[in-house]
C-alpha positions as CSV (number, residue, x, y, z in Angstrom):
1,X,59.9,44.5,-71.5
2,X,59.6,45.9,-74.9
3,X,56.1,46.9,-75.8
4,X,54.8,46.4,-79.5
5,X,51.3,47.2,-81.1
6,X,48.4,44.7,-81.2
7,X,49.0,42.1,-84.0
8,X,47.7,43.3,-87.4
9,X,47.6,47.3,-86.2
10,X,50.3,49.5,-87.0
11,X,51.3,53.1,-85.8
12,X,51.6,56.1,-87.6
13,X,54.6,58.4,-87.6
14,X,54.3,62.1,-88.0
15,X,55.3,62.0,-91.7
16,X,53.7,59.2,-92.4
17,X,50.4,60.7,-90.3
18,X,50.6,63.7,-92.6
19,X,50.5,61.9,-95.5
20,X,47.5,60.2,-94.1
21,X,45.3,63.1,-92.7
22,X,45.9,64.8,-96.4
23,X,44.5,61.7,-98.2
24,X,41.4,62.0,-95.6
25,X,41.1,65.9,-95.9
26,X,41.2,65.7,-99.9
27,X,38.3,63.0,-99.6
28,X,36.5,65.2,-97.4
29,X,37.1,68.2,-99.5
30,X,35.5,66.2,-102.6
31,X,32.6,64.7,-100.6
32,X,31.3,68.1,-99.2
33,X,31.5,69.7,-102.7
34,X,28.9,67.5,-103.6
35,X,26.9,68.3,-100.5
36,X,27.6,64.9,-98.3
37,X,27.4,65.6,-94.9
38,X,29.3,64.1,-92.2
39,X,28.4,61.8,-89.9
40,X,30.0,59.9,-86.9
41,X,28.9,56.9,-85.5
42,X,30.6,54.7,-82.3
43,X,32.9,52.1,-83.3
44,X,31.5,49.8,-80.7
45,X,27.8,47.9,-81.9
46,X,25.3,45.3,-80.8
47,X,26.6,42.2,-81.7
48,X,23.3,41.8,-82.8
49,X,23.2,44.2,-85.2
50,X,26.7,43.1,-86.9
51,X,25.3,39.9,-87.2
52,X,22.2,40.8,-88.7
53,X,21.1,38.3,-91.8
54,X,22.6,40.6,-94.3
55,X,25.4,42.0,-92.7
56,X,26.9,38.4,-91.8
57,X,25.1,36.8,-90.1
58,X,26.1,34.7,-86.5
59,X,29.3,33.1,-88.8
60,X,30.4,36.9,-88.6
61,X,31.4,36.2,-84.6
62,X,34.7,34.5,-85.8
63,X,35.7,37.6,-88.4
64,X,35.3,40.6,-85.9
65,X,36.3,41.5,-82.7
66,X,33.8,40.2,-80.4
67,X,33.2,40.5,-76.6
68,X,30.9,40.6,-74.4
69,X,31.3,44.2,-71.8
70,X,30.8,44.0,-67.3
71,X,26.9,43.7,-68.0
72,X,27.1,40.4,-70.5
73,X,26.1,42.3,-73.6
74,X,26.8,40.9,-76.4
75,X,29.0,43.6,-78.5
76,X,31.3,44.3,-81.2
77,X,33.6,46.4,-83.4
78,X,32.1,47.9,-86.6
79,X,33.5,46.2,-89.5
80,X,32.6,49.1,-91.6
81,X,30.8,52.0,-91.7
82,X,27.9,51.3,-93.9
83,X,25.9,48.8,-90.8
84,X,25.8,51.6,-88.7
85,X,24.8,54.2,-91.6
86,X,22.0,51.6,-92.0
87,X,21.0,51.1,-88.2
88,X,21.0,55.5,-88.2
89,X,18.8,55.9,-90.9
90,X,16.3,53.3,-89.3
91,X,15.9,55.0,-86.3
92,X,16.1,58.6,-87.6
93,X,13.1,58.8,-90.4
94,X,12.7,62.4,-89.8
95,X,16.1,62.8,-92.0
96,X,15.6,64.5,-95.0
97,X,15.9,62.4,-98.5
98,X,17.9,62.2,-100.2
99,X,20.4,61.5,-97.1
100,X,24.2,62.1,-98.3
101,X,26.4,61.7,-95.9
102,X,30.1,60.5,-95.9
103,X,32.6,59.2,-92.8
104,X,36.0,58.9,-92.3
105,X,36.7,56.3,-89.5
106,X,38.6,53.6,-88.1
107,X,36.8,49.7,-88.8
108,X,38.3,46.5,-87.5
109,X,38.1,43.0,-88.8
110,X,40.1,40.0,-87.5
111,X,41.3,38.8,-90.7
112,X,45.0,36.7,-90.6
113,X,47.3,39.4,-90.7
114,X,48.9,39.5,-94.3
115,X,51.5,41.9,-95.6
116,X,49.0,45.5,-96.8
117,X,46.3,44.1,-94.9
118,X,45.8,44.9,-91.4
119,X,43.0,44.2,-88.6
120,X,42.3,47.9,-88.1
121,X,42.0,50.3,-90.9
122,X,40.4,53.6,-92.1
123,X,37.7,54.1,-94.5
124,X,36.5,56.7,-96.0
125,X,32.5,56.1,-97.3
126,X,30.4,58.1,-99.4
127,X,26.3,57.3,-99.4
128,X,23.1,58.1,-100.6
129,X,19.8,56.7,-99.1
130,X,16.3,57.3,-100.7
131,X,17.1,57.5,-104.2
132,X,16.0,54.3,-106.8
133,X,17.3,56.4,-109.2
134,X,20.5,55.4,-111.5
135,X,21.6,59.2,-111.4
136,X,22.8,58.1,-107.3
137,X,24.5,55.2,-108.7
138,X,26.5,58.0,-111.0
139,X,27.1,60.1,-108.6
140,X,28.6,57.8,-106.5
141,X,31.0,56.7,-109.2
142,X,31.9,60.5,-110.3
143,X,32.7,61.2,-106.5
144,X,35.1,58.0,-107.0
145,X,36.4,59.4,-110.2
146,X,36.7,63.1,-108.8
147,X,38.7,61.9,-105.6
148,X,41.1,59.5,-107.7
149,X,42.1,62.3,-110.1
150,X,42.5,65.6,-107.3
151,X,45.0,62.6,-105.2
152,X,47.1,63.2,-108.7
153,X,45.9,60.0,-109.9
154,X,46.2,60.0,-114.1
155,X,43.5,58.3,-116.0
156,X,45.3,56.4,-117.2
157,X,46.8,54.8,-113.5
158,X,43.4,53.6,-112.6
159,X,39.8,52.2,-113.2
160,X,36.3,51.5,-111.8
161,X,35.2,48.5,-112.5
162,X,31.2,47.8,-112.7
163,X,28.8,44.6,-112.5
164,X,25.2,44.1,-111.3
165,X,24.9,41.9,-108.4
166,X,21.1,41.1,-110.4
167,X,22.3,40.7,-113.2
168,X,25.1,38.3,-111.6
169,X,22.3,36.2,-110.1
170,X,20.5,36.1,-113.3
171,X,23.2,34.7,-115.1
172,X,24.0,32.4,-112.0
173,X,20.5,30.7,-112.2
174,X,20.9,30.4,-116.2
175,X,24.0,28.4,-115.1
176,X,22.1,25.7,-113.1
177,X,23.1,27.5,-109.6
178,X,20.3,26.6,-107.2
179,X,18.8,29.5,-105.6
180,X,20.1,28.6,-102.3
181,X,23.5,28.6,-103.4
182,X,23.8,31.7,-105.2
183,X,25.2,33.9,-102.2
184,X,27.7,30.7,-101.5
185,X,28.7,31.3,-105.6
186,X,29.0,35.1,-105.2
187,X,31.7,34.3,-102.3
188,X,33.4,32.2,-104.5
189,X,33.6,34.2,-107.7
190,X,34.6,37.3,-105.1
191,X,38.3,35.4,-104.9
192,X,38.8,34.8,-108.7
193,X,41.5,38.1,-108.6
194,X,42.8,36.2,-105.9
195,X,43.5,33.1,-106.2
196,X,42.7,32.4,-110.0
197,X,40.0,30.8,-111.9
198,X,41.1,27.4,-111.3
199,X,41.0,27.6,-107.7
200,X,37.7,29.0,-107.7
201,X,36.5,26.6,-109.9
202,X,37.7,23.6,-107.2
203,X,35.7,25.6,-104.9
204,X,32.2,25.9,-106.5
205,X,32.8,22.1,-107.1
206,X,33.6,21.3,-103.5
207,X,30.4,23.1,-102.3
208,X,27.9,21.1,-105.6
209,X,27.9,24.8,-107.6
210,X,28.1,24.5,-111.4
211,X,30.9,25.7,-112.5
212,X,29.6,26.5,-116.0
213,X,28.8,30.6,-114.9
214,X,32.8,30.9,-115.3
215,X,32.6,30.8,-119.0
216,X,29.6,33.3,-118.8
217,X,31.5,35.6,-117.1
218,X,33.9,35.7,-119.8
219,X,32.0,36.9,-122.4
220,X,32.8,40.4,-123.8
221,X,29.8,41.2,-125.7
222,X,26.5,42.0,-122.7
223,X,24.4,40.8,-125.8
224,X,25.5,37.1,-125.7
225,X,24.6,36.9,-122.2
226,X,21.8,34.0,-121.4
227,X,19.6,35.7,-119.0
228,X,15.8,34.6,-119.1
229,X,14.9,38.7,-117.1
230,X,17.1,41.1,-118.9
231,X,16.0,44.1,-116.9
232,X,19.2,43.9,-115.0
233,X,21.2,44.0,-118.5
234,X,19.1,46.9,-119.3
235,X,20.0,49.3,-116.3
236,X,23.6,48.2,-116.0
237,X,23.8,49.4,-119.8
238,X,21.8,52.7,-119.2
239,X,24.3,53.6,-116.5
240,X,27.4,53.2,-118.8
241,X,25.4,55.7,-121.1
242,X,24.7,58.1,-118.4
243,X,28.9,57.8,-117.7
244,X,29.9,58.3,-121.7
245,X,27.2,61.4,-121.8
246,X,29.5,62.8,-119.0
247,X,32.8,61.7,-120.0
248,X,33.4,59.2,-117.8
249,X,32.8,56.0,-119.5
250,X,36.7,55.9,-120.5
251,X,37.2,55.2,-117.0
252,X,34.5,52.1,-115.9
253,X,35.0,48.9,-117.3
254,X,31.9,46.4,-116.8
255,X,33.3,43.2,-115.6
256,X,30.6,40.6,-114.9
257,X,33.0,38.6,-112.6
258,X,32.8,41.5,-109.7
259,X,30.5,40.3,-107.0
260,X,31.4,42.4,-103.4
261,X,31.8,39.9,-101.0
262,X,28.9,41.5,-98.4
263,X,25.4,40.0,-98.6
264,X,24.0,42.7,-98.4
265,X,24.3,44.7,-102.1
266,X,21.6,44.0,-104.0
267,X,21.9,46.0,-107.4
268,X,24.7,47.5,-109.0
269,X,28.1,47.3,-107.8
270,X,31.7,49.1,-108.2
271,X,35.3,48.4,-107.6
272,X,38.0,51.6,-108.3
273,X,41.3,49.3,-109.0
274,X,44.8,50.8,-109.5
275,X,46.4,49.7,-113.0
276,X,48.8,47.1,-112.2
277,X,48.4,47.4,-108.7
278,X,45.1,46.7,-105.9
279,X,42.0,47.7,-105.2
280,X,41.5,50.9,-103.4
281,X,37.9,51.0,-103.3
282,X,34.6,49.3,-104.0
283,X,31.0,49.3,-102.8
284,X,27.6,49.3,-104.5
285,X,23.5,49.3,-104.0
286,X,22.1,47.8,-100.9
287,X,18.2,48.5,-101.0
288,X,17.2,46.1,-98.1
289,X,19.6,46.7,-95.0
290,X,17.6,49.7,-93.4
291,X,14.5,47.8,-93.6
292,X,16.3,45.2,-92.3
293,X,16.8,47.2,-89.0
294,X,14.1,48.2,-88.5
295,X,13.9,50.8,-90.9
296,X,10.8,51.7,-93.9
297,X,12.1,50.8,-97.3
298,X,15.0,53.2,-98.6
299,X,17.1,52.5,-101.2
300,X,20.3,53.0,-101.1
301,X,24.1,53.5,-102.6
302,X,27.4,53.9,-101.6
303,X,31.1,53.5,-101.8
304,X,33.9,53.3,-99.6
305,X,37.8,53.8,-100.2
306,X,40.8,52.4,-98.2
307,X,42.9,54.6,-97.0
308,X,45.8,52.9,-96.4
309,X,45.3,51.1,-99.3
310,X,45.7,54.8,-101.3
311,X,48.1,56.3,-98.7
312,X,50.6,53.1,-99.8
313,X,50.2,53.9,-103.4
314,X,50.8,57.5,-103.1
315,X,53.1,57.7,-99.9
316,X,56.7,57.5,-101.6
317,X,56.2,60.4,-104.3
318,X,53.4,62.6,-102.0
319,X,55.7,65.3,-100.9
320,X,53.7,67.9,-97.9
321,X,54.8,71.1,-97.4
322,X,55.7,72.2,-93.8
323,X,52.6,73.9,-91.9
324,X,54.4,75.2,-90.0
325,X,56.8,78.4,-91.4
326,X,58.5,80.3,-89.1
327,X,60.8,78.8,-86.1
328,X,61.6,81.3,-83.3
329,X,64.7,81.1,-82.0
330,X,65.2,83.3,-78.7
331,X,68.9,84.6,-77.8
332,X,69.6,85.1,-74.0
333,X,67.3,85.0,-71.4
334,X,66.1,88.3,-71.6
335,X,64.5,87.4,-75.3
336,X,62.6,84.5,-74.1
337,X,59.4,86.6,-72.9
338,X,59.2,88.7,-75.8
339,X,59.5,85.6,-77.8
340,X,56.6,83.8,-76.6
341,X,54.5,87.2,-77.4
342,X,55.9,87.4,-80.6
343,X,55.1,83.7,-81.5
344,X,51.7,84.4,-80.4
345,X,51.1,87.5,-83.0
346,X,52.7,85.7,-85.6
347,X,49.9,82.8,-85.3
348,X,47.4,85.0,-85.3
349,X,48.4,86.2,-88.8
350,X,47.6,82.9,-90.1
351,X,51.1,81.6,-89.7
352,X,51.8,78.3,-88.2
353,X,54.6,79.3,-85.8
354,X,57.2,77.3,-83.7
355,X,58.6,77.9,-80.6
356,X,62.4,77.0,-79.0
357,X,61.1,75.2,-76.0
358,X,64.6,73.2,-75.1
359,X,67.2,76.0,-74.9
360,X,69.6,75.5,-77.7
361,X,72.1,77.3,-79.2
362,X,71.4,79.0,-82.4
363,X,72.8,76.3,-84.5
364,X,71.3,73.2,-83.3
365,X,67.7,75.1,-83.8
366,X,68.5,75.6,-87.2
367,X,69.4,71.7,-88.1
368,X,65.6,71.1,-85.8
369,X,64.0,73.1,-87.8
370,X,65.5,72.5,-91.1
371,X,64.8,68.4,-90.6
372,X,61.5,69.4,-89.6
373,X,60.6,71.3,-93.4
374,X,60.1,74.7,-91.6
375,X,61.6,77.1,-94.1
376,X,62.4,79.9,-92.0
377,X,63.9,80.7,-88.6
378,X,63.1,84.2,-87.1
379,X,66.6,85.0,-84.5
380,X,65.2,87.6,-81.5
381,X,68.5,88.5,-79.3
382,X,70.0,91.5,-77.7
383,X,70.4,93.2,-80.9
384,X,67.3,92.9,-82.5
385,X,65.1,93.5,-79.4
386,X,67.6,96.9,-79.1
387,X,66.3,97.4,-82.2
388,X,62.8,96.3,-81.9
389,X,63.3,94.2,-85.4
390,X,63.8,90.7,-85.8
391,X,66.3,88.5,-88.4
392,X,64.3,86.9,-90.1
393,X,66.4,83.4,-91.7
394,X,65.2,81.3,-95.0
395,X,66.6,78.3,-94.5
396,X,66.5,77.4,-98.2
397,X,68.6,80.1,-99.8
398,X,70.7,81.2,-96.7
399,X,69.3,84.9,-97.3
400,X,68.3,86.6,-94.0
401,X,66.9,90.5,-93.4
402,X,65.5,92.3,-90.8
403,X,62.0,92.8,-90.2
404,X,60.5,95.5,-87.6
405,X,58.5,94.4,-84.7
406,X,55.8,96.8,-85.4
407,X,55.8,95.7,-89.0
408,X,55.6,92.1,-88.3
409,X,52.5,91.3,-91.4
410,X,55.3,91.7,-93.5
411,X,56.5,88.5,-92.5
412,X,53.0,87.0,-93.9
413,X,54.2,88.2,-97.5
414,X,57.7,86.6,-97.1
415,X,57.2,82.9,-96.6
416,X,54.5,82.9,-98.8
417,X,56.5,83.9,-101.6
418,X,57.7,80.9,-103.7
């Protein structure tokens, strides 16, 4: 019997692993830079808490993995990484505020399985409770923007869209959308990249939502919008001034048709799309879930980006140099101990060092190590332990030279040279 993985995961190859791990080490690299610190959280929850009003509600049972452990309990796993932010924050007032904190993890939701979209995925989130201030909400996006640009994204290949989910609703009820109805409208209008206008527009008829906030949401110019409070209008235009003072504002576009799917933003909102290509990341302000936990009031704002969403964008032109640089090959039985000893001083210069652990000839070691990206092969036989040196092999010119034992730093200045 032939063994496969679970239906909508997927498995990771070395190379492709590599890839992977860089994307989530750059991310990290950005996050800390703007003092985020990390946090980890389990992937199992309380189905009660995945299903708090908010988060999804009791409908959510049917869109995560659910079961129930050897006691009966209820439980789940997370579908993202922003619930159990909320449930930590709750429980742990004595954190200091502003809280940034960012995690890289693995969530789960059991979607249909569909070609780039998978029932187990990474995320990488970026958050900051305790601040009602818009400067958060910019921070947030310039994290976005800073990440994009050090994956070698151009400017030009990509752009964060913005909306206010208050503003949304504004216009919604201007529209004739009953109050009750307006987080059914914001599910809707969440599908219009999806399936089209027309669609959508069957849909809001099908559930008795009028359909007129389409052609609101078409509207270029904010000042033609019919909103009764424009307080929302105000903030979402004194954030794209904070961007332009900064540079930014080439890269966000306002596009009122953005709603986030999750009930549980409740201010502005964010999507970073590739040009031509999908969404990598999105997220926004959700000022009520920690207090919906449990939790005193704390505003809060964050973002998330997909992985594998990014990691199949960049994959085919994101070339990793080897970490590993030297290969040792022992000669004869009689080199293998000094080999090993060798190896071992050769890491601790900082080198990443591999070791011949199956025996083979000189030649097949070179084509295992040449597949492999490591650009050099250090040869230790008779001769060279007679002369306490080693030859020292790069495998991308052909050149070779001798390097003393008792000189072996020297090897730290060789592979590092370009």
């Amino acid at each position: 019997m032939a063994f496969k993985t679970v239906r909508g995961m997927q498995d990771f190859l070395p190379e492709r692993a590599a890839k992977k791990k860089w994307i989530e080490d750059t991310c990290r690299r950005i996050f800390e830079s703007y003092d985020f610190v990390p946090l980890e959280t389990p992937i199992v929850e309380e189905f009660g808490l995945l299903a708090k009003k908010g988060s999804g509600g009791e409908a959510i049972r049917e869109e995560i993995y659910y079961f129930k452990d050897k006691s009966g309990r209820e439980l789940g796993l997370r579908f993202d990484l922003t619930v159990p932010l909320a449930r930590v924050v709750a429980t742990n007032p004595q954190l200091a505020r502003p809280f940034k904190r960012y995690a890289i993890g693995r969530v789960y939701r059991y979607d249909r399985p569909q070609q780039k979209r998978w029932r187990e995925f990474t995320q990488a989130d970026w958050d900051i409770l305790g601040s009602s201030s818009l400067l958060a909400d910019f921070e947030i996006i310039a994290v976005a923007i800073d990440v994009m640009r050090e994956l070698g994204f151009k400017d030009s290949e990509f752009k964060v869209n913005v909306n206010s989910r208050k503003l949304l609703e504004e216009i919604a009820l201007c529209c004739g959308v009953k109050k009750t109805k307006v987080v059914e409208c914001f599910r809707c209008l969440d599908k219009l990249e999806k399936i089209g206008k027309g669609e959508v527009e069957k849909e809001l008829k099908e559930k008795g939502i009028d359909t007129q906030i389409l052609g609101q949401l078409e509207i270029k110019k904010l000042e033609q919008l019919k909103v009764k409070n424009s307080a929302p209008l105000r903030e979402l235009q004194q954030l794209m001034w904070l961007l332009k003072k900064n540079g930014l504002e080439k890269l966000v576009e306002i596009d009122l048709s953005l709603a986030r799917g999750l009930e549980y933003y409740t201010g502005i909102v964010y999507e970073i799309k590739l040009k031509d290509g999908p969404s990598v990341g999105g997220g926004g302000r959700y000022d009520k879930l920690v207090e919906a936990y449990g939790g005193r009031p704390t505003p809060a704002v964050g973002c998330s980006f997909g992985i594998e969403r990014l990691l199949d964008s960049l994959e085919e032109g994101l070339k990793l140099e080897a970490k590993t640089k030297v290969f040792v090959i022992p000669v004869g039985e009689k080199a293998v101990e000094p080999c090993v000893k060798i190896a071992a001083k050769i890491r601790k210069l900082g080198i990443g060092c591999e070791l011949d652990l199956m025996n083979r000839g000189i030649g097949k070691n070179i084509q295992y190590a040449d597949k492999k990206g490591i650009p050099f092969v250090a040869i230790i036989g008779e001769k060279e332990l007679g002369g306490e040196v080693l030859t020292l092999k790069n495998l991308k010119t052909g050149k070779q030279r001798k390097v003393k034992l008792k000189d072996l730093p020297a090897i730290g200045k060789i592979v590092e040279q370009k």
